[in-house]
VOBA-1610 file (N, C-alpha, C; in pm, whole numbers, padded with zeros to 5 digits, always signed):
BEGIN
Unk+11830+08278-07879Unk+11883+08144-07867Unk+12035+08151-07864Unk+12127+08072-07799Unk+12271+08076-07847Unk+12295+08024-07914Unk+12419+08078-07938Unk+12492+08007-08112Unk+12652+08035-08067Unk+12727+07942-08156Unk+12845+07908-08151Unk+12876+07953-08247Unk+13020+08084-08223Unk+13070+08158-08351Unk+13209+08136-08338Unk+13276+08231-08479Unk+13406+08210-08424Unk+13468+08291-08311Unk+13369+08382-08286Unk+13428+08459-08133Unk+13331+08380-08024Unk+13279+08294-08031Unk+13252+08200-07897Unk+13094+08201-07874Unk+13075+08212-07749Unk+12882+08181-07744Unk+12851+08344-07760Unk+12702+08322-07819Unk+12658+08459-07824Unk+12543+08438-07847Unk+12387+08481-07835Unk+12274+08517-07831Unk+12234+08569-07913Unk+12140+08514-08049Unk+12055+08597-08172Unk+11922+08572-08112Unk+11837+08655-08206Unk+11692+08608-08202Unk+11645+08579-08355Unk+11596+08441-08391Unk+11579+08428-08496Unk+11460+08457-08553Unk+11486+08531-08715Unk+11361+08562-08765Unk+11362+08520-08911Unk+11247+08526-09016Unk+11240+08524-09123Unk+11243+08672-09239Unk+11303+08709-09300Unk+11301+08844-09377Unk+11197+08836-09514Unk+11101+08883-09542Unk+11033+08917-09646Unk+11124+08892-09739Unk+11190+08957-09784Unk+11243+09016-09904Unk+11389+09072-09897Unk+11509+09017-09931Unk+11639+09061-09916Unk+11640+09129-10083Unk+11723+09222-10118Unk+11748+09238-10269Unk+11881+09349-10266Unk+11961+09262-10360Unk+12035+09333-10370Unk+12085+09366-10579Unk+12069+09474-10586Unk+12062+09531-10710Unk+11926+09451-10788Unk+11971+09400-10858Unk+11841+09325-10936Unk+11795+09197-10885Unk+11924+09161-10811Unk+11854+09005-10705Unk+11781+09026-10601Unk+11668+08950-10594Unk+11554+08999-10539Unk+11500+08844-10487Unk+11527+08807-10281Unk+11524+08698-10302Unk+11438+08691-10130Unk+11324+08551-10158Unk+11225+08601-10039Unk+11208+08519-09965Unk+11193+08495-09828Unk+11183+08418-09710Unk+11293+08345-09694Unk+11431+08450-09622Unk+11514+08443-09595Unk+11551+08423-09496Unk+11614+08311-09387Unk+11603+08280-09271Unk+11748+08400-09228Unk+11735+08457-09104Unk+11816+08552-09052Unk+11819+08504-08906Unk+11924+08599-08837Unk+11914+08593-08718Unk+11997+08765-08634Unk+11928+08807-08516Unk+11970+08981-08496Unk+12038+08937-08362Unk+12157+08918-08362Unk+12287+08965-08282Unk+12229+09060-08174Unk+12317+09103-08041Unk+12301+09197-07974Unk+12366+09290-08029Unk+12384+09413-07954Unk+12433+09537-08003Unk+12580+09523-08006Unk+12664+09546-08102Unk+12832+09572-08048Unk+12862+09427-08092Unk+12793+09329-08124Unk+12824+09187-08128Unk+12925+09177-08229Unk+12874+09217-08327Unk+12936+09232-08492Unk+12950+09361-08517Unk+13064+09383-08604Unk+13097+09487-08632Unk+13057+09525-08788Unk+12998+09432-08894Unk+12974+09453-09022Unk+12831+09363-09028Unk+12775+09347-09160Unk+12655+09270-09192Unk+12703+09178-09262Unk+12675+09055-09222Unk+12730+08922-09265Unk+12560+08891-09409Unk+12605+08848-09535Unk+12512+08801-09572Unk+12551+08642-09582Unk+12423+08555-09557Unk+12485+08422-09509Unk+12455+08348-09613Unk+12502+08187-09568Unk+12390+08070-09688Unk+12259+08042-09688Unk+12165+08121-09604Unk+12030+08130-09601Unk+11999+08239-09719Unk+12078+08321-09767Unk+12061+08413-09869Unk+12120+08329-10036Unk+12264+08274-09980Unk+12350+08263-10092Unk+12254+08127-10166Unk+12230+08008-10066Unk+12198+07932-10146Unk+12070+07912-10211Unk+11971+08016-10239Unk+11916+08002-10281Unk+11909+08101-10403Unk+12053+08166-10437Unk+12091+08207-10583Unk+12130+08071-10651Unk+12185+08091-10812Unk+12196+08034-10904Unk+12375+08008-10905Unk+12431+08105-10915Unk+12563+08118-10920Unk+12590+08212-10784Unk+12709+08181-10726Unk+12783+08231-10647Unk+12921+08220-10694Unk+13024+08315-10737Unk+13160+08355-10805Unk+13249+08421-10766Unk+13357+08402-10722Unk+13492+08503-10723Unk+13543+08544-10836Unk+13557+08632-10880Unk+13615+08665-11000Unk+13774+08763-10926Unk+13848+08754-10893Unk+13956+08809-10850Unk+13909+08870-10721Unk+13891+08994-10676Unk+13832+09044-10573Unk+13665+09098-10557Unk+13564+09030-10701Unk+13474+09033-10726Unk+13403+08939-10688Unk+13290+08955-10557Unk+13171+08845-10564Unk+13075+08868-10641Unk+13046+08766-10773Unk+12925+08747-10814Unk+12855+08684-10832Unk+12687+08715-10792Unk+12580+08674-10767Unk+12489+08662-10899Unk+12422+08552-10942Unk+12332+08545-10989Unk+12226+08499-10980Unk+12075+08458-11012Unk+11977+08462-10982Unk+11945+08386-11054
//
């Protein structure tokens, strides 16, 4: 489908993820979407992940997550 980024139009295919977890957060039916190749250069985790934690925090150059 296209989508509007900050580098302009671009093409995902959207899917749902089982199970994202990161260290002890452990969080399930996560809406995603897979970019073409070269699109992005890093892994974005989004608000389909974030908002369904408890806390989301900056602590100086620290993001923390809770559950």
């Amino acid at each position: 489908i296209p989508v509007n980024t900050a580098n302009g139009l671009t093409h995902v295919a959207p899917l749902v993820i089982d199970r994202v977890s990161l260290g002890d957060i452990e969080v399930r039916n996560v809406e995603a979407a897979v970019t073409r190749p070269g699109t992005l250069h890093v892994t974005l985790l989004g608000m389909s992940f974030l908002k369904k934690l408890e806390r989301v925090d900056f602590r100086g150059r620290t993001l923390v997550l809770a559950q």
